[in-house]
C-alpha positions as CSV (number, residue, x, y, z in Angstrom):
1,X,96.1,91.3,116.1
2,X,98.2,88.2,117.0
3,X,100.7,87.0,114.0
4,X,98.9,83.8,113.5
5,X,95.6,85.5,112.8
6,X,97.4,88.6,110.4
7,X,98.9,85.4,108.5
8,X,96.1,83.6,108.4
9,X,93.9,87.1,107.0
10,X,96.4,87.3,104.4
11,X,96.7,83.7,103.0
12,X,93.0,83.5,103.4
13,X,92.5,86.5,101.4
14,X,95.7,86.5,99.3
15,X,96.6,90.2,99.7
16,X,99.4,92.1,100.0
17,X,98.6,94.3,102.2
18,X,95.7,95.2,104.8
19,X,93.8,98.6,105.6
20,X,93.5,99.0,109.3
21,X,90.5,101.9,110.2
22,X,92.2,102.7,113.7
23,X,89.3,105.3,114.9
24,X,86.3,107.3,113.2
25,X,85.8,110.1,115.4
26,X,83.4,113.1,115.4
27,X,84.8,116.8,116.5
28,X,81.9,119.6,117.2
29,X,82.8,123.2,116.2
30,X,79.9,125.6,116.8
31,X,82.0,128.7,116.0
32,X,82.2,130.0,113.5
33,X,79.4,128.3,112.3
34,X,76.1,126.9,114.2
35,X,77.4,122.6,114.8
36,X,79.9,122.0,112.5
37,X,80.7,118.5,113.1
38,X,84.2,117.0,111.3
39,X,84.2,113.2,110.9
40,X,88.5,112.0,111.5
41,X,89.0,109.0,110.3
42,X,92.7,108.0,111.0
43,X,94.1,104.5,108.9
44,X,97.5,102.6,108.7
45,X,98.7,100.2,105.9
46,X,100.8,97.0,106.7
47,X,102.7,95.2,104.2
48,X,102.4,91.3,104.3
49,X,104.7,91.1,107.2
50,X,103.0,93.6,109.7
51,X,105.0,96.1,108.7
52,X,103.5,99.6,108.5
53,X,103.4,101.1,105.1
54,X,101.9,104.3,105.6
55,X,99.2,105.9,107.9
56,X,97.2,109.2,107.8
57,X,94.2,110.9,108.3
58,X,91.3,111.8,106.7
59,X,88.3,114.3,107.5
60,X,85.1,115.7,106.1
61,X,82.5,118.0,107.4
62,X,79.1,118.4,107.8
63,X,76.4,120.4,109.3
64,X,74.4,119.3,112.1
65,X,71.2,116.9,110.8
66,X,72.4,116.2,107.4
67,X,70.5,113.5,105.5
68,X,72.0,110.3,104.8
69,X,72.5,110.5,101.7
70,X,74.2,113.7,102.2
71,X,76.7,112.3,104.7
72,X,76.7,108.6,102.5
73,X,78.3,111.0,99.8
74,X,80.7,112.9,101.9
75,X,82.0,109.7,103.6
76,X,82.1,108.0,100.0
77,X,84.2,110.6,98.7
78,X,86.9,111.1,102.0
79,X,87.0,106.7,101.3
80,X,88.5,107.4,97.7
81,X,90.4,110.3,99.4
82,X,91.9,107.6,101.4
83,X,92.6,105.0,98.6
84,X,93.9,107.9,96.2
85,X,96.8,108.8,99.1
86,X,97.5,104.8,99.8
87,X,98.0,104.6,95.9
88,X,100.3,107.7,95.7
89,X,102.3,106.4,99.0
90,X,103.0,102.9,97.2
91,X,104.2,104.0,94.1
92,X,107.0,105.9,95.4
């Protein structure tokens, strides 16, 4: 993202910061355990002057043909995982 546009996002939305969701990916394992699928989801954090913050990733399983409310609440929950570590990482 140019520097005009990342200004522009954060007068527009008057933050302080801004969540970047770099890449969801999906990893098969089908050992030890019949498609085990892991969904990555790898993040970054920049301060108001593009300035990474802090970045990390995080994962959660699931077995091959879950429902979608299954996988709704899995992804849900590795979201506040997410949120809970950008938290801890700006109050140091």
């Amino acid at each position: 993202m140019d520097d005009n546009r990342y200004e522009q996002l954060i007068k527009d939305t008057d933050s302080d910061y801004v969540l970047f969701l770099n890449q969801h990916y999906l990893k098969w394992q089908e050992k030890p355990f019949a498609l085990l699928c892991f969904h990555i989801t790898s993040y970054s954090l920049f301060d108001k002057n593009q300035k990474e913050v802090t970045r990390g990733n995080n994962y959660f399983t699931s077995m091959n043909l879950e429902s979608k409310d299954k996988l709704s609440k899995d992804s849900r929950k590795s979201s506040s995982k997410i949120v809970s570590t950008i938290v801890k990482s700006l109050s140091k």
